[in-house]
ZAROVO-658941 format. One record per residue (C-alpha): residue in three letters; x, y, z; residue number from 1. Coordinates in steps of 0.5 Angstrom, whole numbers, plus 500, padded with zeros to 3 digits. Example, Ala and Ser with C-alpha at 12.3 -4.5 7.8 and 13.67 -1.06 7.14 Angstrom:
<site><residuo>ALA</residuo><xx>525</xx><yy>491</yy><zz>516</zz><num>1</num></site>
<site><residuo>SER</residuo><xx>527</xx><yy>498</yy><zz>514</zz><num>2</num></site>
//
This chain:
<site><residuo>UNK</residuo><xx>312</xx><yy>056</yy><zz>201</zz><num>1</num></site>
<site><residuo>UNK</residuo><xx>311</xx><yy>062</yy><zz>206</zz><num>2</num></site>
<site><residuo>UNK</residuo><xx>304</xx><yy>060</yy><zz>211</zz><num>3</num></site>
<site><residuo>UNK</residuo><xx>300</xx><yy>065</yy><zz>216</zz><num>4</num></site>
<site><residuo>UNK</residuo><xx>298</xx><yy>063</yy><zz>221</zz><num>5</num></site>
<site><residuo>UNK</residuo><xx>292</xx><yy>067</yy><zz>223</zz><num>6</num></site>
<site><residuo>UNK</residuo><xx>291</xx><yy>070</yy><zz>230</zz><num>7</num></site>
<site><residuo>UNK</residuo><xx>284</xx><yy>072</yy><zz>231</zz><num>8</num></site>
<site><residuo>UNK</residuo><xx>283</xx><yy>076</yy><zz>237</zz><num>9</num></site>
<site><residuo>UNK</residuo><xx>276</xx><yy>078</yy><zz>241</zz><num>10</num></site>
<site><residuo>UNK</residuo><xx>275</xx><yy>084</yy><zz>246</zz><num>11</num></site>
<site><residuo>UNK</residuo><xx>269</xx><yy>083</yy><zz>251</zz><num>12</num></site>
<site><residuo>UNK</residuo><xx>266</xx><yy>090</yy><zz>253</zz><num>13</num></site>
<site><residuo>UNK</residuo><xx>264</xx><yy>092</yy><zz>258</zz><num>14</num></site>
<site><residuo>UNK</residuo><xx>257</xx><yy>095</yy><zz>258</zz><num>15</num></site>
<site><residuo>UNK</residuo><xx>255</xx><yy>101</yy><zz>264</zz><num>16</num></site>
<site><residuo>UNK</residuo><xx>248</xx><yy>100</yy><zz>267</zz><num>17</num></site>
<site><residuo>UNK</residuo><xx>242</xx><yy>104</yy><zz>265</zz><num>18</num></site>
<site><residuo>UNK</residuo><xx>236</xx><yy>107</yy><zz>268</zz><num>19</num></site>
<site><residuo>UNK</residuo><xx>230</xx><yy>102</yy><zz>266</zz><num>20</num></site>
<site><residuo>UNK</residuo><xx>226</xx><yy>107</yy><zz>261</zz><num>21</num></site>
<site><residuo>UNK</residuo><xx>221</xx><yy>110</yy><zz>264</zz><num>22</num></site>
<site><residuo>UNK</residuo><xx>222</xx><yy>107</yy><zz>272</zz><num>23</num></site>
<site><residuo>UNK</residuo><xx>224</xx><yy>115</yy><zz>274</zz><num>24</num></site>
<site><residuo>UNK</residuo><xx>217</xx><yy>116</yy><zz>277</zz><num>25</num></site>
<site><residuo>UNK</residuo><xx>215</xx><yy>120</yy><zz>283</zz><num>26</num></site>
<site><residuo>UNK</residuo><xx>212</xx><yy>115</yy><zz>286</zz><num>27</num></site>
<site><residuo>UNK</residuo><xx>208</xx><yy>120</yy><zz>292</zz><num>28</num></site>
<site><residuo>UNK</residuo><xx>206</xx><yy>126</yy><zz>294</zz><num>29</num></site>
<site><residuo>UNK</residuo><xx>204</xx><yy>125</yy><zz>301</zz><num>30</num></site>
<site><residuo>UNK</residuo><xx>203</xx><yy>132</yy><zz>306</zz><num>31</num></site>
<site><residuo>UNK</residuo><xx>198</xx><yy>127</yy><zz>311</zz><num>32</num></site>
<site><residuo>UNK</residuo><xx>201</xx><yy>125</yy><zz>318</zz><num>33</num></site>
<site><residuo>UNK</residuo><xx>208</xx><yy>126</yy><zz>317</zz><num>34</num></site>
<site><residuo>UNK</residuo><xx>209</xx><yy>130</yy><zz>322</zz><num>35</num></site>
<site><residuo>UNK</residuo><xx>205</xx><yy>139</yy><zz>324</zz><num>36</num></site>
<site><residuo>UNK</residuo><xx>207</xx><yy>143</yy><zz>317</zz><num>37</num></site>
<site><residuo>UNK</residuo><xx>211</xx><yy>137</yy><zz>313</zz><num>38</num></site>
<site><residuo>UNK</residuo><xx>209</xx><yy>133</yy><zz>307</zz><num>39</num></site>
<site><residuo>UNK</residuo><xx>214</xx><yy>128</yy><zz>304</zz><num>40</num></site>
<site><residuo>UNK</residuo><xx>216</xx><yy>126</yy><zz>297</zz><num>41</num></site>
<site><residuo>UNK</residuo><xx>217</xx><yy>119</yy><zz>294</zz><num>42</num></site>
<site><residuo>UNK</residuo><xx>222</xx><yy>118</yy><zz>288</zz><num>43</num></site>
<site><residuo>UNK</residuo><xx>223</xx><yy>110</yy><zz>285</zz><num>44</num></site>
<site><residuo>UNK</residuo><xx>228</xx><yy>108</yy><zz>279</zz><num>45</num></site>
<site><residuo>UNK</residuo><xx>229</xx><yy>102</yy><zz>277</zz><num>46</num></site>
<site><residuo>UNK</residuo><xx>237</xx><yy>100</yy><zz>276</zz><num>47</num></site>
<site><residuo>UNK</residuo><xx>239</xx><yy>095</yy><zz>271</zz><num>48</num></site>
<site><residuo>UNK</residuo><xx>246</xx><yy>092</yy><zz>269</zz><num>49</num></site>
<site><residuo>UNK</residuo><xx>245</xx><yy>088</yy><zz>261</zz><num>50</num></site>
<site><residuo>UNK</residuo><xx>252</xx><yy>085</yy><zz>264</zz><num>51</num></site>
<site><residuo>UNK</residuo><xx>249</xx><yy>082</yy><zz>270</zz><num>52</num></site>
<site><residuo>UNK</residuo><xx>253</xx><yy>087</yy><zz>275</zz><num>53</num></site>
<site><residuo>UNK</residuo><xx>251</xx><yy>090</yy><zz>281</zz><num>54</num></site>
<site><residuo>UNK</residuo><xx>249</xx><yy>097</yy><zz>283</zz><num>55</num></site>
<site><residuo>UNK</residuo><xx>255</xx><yy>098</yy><zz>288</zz><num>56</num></site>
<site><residuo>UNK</residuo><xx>252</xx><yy>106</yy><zz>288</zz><num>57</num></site>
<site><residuo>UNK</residuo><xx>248</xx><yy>111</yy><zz>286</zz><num>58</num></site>
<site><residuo>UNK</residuo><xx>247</xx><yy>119</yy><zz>286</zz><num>59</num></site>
<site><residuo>UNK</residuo><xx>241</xx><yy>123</yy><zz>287</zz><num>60</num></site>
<site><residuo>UNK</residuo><xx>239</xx><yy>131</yy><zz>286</zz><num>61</num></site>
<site><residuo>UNK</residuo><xx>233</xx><yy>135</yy><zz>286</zz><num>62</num></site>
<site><residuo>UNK</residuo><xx>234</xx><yy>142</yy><zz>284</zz><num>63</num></site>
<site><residuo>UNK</residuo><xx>229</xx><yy>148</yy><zz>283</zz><num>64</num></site>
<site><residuo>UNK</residuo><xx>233</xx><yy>150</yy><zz>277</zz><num>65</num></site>
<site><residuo>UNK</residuo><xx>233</xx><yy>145</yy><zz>271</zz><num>66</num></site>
<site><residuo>UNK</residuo><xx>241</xx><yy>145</yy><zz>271</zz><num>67</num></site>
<site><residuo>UNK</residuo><xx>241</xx><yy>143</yy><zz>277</zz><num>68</num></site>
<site><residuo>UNK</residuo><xx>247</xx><yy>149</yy><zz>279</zz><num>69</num></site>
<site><residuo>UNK</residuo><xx>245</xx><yy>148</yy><zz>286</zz><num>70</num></site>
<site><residuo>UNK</residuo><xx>241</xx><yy>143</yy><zz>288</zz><num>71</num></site>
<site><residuo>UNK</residuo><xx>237</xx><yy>143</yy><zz>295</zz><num>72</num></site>
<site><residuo>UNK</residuo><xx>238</xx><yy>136</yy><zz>295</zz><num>73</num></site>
<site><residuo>UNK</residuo><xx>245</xx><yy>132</yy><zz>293</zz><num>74</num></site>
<site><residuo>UNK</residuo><xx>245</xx><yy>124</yy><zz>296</zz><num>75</num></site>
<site><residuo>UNK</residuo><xx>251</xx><yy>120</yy><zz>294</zz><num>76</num></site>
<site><residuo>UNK</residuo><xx>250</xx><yy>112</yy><zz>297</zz><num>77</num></site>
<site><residuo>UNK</residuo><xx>256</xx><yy>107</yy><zz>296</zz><num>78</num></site>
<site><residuo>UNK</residuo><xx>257</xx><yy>101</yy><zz>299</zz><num>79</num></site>
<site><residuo>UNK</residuo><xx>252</xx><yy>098</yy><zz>295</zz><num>80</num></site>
<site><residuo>UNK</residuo><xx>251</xx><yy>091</yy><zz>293</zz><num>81</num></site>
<site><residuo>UNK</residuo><xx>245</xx><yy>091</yy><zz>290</zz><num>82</num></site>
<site><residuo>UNK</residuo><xx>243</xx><yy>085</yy><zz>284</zz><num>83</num></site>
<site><residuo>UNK</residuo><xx>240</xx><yy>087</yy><zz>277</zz><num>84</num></site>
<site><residuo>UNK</residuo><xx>235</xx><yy>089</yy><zz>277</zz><num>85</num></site>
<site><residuo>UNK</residuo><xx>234</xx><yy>093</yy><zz>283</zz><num>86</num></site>
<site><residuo>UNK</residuo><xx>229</xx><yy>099</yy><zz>284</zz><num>87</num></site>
<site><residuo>UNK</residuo><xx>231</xx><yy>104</yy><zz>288</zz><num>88</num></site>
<site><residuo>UNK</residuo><xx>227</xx><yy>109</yy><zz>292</zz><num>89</num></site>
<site><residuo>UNK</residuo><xx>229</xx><yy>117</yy><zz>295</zz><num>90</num></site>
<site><residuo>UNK</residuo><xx>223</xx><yy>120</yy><zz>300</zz><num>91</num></site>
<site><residuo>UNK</residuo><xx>224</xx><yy>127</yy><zz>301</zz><num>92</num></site>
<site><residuo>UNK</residuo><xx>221</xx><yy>132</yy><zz>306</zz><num>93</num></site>
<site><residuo>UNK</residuo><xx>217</xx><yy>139</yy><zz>304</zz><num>94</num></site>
<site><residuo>UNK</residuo><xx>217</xx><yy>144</yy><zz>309</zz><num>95</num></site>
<site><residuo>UNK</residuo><xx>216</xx><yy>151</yy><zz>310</zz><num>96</num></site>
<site><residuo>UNK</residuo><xx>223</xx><yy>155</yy><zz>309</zz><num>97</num></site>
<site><residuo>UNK</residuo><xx>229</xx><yy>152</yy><zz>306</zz><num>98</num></site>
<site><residuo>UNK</residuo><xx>234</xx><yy>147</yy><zz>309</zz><num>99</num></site>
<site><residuo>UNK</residuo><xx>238</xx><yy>143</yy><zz>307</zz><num>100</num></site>
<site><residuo>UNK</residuo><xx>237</xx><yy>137</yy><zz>304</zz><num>101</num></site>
<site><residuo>UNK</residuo><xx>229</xx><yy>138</yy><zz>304</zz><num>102</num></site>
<site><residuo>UNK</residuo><xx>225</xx><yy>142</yy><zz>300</zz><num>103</num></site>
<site><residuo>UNK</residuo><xx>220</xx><yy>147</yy><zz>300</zz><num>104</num></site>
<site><residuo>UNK</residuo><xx>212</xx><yy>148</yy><zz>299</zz><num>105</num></site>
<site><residuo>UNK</residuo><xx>210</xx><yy>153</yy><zz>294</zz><num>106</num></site>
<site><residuo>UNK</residuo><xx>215</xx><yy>151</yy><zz>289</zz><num>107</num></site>
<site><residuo>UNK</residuo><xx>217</xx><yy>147</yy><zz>281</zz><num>108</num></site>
<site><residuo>UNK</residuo><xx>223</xx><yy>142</yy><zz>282</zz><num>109</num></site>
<site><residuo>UNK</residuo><xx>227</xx><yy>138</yy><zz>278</zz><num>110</num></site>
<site><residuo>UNK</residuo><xx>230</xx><yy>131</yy><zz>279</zz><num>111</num></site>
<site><residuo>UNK</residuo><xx>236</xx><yy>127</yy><zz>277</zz><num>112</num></site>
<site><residuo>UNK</residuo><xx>239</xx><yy>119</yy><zz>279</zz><num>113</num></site>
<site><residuo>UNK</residuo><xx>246</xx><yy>116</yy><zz>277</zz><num>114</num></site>
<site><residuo>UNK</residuo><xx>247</xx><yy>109</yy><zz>278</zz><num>115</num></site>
<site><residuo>UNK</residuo><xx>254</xx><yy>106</yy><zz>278</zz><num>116</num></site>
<site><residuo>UNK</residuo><xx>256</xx><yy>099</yy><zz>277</zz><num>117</num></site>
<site><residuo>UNK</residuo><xx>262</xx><yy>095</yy><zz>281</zz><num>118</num></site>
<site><residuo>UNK</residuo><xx>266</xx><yy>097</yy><zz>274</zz><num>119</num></site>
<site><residuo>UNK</residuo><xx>266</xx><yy>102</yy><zz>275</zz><num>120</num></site>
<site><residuo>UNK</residuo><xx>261</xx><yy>104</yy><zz>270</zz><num>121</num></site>
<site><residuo>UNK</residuo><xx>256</xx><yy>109</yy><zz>270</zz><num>122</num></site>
<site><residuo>UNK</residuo><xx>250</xx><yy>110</yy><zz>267</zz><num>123</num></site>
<site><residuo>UNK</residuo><xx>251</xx><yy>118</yy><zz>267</zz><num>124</num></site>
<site><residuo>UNK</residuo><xx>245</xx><yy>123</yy><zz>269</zz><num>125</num></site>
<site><residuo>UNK</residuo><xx>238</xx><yy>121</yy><zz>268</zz><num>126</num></site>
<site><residuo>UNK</residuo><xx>232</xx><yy>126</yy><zz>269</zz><num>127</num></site>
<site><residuo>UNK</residuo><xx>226</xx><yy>124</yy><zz>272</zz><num>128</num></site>
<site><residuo>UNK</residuo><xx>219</xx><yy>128</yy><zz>271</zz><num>129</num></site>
<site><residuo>UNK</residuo><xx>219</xx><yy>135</yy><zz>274</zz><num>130</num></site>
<site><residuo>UNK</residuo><xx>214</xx><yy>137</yy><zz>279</zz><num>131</num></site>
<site><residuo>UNK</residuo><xx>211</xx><yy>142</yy><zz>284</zz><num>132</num></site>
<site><residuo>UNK</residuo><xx>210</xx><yy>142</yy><zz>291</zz><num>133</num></site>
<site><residuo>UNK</residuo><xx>203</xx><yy>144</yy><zz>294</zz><num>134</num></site>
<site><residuo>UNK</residuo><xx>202</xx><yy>151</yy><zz>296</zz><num>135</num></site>
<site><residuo>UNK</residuo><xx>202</xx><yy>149</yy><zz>303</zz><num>136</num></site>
<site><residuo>UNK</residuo><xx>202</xx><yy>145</yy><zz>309</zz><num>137</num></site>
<site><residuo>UNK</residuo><xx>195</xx><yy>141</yy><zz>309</zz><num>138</num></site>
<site><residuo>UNK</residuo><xx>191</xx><yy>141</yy><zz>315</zz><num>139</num></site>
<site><residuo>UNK</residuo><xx>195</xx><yy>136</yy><zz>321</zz><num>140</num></site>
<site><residuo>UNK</residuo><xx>188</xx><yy>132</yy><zz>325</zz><num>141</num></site>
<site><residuo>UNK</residuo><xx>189</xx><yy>131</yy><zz>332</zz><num>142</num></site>
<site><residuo>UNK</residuo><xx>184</xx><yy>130</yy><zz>338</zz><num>143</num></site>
<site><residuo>UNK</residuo><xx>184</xx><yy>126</yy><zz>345</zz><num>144</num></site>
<site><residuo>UNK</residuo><xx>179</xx><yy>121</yy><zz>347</zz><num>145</num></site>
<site><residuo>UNK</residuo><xx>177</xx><yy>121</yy><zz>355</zz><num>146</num></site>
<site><residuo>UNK</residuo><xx>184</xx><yy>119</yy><zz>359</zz><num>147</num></site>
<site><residuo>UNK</residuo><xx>178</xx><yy>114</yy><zz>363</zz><num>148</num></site>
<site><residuo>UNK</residuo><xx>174</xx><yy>108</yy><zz>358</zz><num>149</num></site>
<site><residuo>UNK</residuo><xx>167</xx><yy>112</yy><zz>359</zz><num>150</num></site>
<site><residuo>UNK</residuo><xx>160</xx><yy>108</yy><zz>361</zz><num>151</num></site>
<site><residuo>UNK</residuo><xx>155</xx><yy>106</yy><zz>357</zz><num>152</num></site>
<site><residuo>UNK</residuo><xx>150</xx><yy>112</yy><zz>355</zz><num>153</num></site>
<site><residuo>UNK</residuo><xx>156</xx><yy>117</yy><zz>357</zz><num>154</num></site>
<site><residuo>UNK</residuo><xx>157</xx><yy>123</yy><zz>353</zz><num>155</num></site>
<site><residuo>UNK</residuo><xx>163</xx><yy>122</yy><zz>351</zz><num>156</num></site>
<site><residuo>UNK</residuo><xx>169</xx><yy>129</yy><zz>350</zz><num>157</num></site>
<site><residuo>UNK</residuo><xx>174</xx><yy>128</yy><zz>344</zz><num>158</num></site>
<site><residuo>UNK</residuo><xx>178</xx><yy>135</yy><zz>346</zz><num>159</num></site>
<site><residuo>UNK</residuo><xx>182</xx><yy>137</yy><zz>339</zz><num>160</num></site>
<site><residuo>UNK</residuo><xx>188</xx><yy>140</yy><zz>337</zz><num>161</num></site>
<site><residuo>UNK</residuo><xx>188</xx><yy>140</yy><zz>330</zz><num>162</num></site>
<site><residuo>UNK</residuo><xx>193</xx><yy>146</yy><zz>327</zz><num>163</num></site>
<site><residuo>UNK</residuo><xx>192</xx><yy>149</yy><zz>320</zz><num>164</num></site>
<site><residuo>UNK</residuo><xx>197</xx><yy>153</yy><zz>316</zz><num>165</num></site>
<site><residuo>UNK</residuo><xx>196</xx><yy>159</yy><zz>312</zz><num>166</num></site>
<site><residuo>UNK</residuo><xx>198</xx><yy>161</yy><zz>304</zz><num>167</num></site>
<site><residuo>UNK</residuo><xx>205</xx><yy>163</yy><zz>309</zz><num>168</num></site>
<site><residuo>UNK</residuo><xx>204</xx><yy>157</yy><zz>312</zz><num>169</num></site>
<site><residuo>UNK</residuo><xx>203</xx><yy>160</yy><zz>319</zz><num>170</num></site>
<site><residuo>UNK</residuo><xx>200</xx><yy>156</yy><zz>324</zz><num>171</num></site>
<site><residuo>UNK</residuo><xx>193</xx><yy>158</yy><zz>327</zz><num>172</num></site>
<site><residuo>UNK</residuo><xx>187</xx><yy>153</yy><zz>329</zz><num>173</num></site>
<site><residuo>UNK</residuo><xx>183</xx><yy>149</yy><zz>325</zz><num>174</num></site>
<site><residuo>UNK</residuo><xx>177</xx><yy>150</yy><zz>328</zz><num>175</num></site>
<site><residuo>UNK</residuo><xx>178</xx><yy>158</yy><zz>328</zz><num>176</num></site>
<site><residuo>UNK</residuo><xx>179</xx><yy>157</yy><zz>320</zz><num>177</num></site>
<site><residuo>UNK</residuo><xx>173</xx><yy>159</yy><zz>315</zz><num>178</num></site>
<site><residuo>UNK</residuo><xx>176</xx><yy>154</yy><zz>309</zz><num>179</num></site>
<site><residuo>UNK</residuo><xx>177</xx><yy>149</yy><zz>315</zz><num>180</num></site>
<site><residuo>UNK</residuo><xx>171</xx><yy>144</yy><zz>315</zz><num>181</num></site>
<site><residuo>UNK</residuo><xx>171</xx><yy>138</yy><zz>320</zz><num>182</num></site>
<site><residuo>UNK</residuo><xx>168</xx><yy>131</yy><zz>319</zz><num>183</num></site>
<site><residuo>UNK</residuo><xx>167</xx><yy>127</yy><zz>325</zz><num>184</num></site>
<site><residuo>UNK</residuo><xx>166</xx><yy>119</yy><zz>325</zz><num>185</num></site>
<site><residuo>UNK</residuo><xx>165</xx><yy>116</yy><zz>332</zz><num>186</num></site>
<site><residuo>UNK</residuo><xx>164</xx><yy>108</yy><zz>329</zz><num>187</num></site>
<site><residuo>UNK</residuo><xx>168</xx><yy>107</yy><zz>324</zz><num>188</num></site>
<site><residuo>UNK</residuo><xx>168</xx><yy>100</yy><zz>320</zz><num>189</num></site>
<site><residuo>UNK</residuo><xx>172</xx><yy>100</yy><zz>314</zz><num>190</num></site>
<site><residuo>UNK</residuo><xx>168</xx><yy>095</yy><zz>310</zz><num>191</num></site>
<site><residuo>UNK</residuo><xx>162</xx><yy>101</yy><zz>310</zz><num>192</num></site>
<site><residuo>UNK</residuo><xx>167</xx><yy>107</yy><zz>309</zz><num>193</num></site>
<site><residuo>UNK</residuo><xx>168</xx><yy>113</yy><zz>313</zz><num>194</num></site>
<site><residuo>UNK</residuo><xx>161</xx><yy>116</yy><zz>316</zz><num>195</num></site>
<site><residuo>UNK</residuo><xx>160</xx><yy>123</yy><zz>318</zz><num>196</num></site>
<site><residuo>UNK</residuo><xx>157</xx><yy>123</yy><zz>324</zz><num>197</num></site>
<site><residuo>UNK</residuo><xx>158</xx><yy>131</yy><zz>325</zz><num>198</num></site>
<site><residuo>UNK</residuo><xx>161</xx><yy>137</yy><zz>322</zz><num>199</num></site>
<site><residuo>UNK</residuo><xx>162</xx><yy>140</yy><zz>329</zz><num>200</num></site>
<site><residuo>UNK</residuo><xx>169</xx><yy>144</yy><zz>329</zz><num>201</num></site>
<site><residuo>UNK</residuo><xx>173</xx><yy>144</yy><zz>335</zz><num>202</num></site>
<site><residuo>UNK</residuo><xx>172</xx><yy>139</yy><zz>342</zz><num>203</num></site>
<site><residuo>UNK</residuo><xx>165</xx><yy>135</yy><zz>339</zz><num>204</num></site>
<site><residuo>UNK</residuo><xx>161</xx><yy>129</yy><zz>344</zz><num>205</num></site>
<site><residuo>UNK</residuo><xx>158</xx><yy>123</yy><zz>343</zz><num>206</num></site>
<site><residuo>UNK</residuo><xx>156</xx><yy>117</yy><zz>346</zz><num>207</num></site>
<site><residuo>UNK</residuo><xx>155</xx><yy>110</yy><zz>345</zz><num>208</num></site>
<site><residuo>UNK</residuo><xx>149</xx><yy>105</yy><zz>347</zz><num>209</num></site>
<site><residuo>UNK</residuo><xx>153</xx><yy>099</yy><zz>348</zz><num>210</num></site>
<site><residuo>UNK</residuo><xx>160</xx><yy>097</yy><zz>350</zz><num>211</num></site>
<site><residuo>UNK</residuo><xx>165</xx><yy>095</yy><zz>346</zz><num>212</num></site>
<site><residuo>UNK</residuo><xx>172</xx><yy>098</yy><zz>342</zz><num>213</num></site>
<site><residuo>UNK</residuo><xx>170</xx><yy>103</yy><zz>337</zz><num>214</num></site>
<site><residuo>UNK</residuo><xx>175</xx><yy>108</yy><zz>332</zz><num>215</num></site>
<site><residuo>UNK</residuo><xx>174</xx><yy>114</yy><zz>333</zz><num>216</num></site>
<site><residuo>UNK</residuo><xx>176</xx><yy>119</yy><zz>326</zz><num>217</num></site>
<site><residuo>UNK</residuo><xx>177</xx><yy>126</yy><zz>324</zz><num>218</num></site>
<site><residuo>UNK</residuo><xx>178</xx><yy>128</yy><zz>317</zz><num>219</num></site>
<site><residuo>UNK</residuo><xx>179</xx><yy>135</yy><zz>316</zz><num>220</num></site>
<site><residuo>UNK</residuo><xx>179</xx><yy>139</yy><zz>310</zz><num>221</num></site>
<site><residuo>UNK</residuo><xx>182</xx><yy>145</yy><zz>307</zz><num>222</num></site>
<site><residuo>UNK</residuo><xx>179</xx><yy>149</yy><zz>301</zz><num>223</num></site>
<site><residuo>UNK</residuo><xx>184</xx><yy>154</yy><zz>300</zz><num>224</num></site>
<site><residuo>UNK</residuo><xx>188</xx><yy>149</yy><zz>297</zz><num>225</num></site>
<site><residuo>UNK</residuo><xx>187</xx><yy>146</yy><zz>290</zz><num>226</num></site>
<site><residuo>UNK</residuo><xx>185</xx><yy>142</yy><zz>290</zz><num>227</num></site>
<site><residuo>UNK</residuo><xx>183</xx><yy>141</yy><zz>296</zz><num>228</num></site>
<site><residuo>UNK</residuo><xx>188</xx><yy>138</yy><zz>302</zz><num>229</num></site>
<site><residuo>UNK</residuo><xx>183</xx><yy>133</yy><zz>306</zz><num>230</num></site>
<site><residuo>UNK</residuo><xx>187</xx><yy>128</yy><zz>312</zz><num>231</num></site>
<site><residuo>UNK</residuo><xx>184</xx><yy>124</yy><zz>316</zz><num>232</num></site>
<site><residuo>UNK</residuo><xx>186</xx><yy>122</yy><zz>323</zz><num>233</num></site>
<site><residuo>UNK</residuo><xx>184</xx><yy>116</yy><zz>327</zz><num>234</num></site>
<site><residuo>UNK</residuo><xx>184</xx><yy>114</yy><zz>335</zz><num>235</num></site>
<site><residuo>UNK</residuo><xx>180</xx><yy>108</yy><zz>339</zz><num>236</num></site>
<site><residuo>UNK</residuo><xx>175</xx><yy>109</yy><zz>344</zz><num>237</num></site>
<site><residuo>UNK</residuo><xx>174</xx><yy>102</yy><zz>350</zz><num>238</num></site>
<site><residuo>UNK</residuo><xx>166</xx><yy>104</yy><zz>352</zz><num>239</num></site>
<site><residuo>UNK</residuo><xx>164</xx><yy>100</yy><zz>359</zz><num>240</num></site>
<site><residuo>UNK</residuo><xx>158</xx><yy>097</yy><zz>362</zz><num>241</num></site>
<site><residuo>UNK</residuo><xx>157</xx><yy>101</yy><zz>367</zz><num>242</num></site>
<site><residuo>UNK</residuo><xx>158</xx><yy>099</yy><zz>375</zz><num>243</num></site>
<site><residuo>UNK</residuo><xx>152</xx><yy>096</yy><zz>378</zz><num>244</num></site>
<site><residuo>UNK</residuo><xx>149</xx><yy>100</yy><zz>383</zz><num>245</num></site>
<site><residuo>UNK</residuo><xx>148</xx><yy>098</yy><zz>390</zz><num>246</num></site>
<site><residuo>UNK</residuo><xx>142</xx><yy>098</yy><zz>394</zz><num>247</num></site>
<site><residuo>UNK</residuo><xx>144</xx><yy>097</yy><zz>403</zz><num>248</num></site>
<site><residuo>UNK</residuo><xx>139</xx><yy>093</yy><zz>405</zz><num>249</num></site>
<site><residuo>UNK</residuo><xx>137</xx><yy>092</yy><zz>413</zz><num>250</num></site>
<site><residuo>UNK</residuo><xx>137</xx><yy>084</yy><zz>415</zz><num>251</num></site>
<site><residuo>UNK</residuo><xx>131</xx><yy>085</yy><zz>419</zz><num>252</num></site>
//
């Protein structure tokens, strides 16, 4: 008689990492208090590996052209040793020309990740939405209270330097803008939310019937854009009782 053995044999796969389904997101688009003339972008994704591998690297593209033949920004992370799952995160600055590994107001933007697992696997190219810039720069608040804590009942001068930009993101004034409108709160509580104590543009004053810290916020708000870009800026102010006035008087 003739027996055969059977031989079975078994193959385990190694599976490549993904992309979460759905977790490519812009996160943020922030064009307040980044720095004069410059916003910023945010992106997220979420990496994930079915064998339980770790993300040991990624790439990240953003490109005004949906083919992605010569991106603006081109990120490649290595190094890794990031567990599964991970969420990943990217900022991006806009600014007024073009740079590189920045991009540019006014302008559609397409973007793209990569994640690789310490197999040597990757997920291959995963878009995420597209997206576009605002036209340009929001408005930058800036203002100075006194250099000296002012007294009770003093008037009080808060000396701006806001700056604006125009459609080509040229620079000029805010104060000296016709879409400009200021907003000034000189006692800012935020359980009551931000109250408009004046409207006045440029260098303002007030004063204060008490002594104590208070913040001081400037919103600015720019309606030649669409929607409207609105930033707000915030400094504190320390009012003092005022000195004791002394009176000399004769002994005799």
């Amino acid at each position: 008689w003739v027996n055969f053995d059977q031989v079975t044999t078994s193959f385990a796969f190694n599976r490549p990492p993904r992309v979460e389904t759905g977790s490519a997101q812009v996160e943020y688009q922030n064009y307040c208090g980044v720095a004069p003339e410059v916003g910023q972008v945010g992106f997220k994704w979420t990496y994930v590996d079915d064998d339980g591998d770790p993300e040991t690297r990624f790439e990240f593209q953003v490109d005004n052209n949906a083919d992605f033949s010569s991106p603006e920004v081109n990120r490649n992370f290595t190094g890794l040793n990031n567990p599964s799952p991970t969420t990943n995160t990217q900022q991006v600055f806009v600014i007024d020309s073009p740079q590189s590994d920045k991009i540019v107001y006014g302008q559609s933007y397409w973007w793209q990740v990569k994640v690789y697992d310490n197999q040597g696997n990757d997920s291959g190219w995963v878009s995420g939405p597209s997206f576009s810039t605002v036209s340009h720069a929001y408005p930058y608040p800036n203002f100075s209270p006194p250099a000296q804590s002012p007294s009770v009942n003093e008037s009080v001068l808060f000396t701006d330097n806001s700056k604006c930009y125009t459609a080509a993101n040229a620079e000029y004034d805010c104060k000296d803008g016709a879409d400009i409108q200021y907003a000034w709160d000189f006692n800012y509580i935020e359980a009551e939310g931000f109250t408009v104590d004046s409207t006045n543009k440029g260098d303002t004053t007030t004063s204060y019937p008490s002594a104590g810290s208070y913040k001081v916020r400037l919103r600015i708000t720019d309606s030649s854009l669409t929607p409207a870009g609105v930033c707000t800026t915030q400094r504190q102010v320390s009012v003092t009782l005022p000195l004791p006035e002394w009176q000399e008087i004769s002994p005799f």
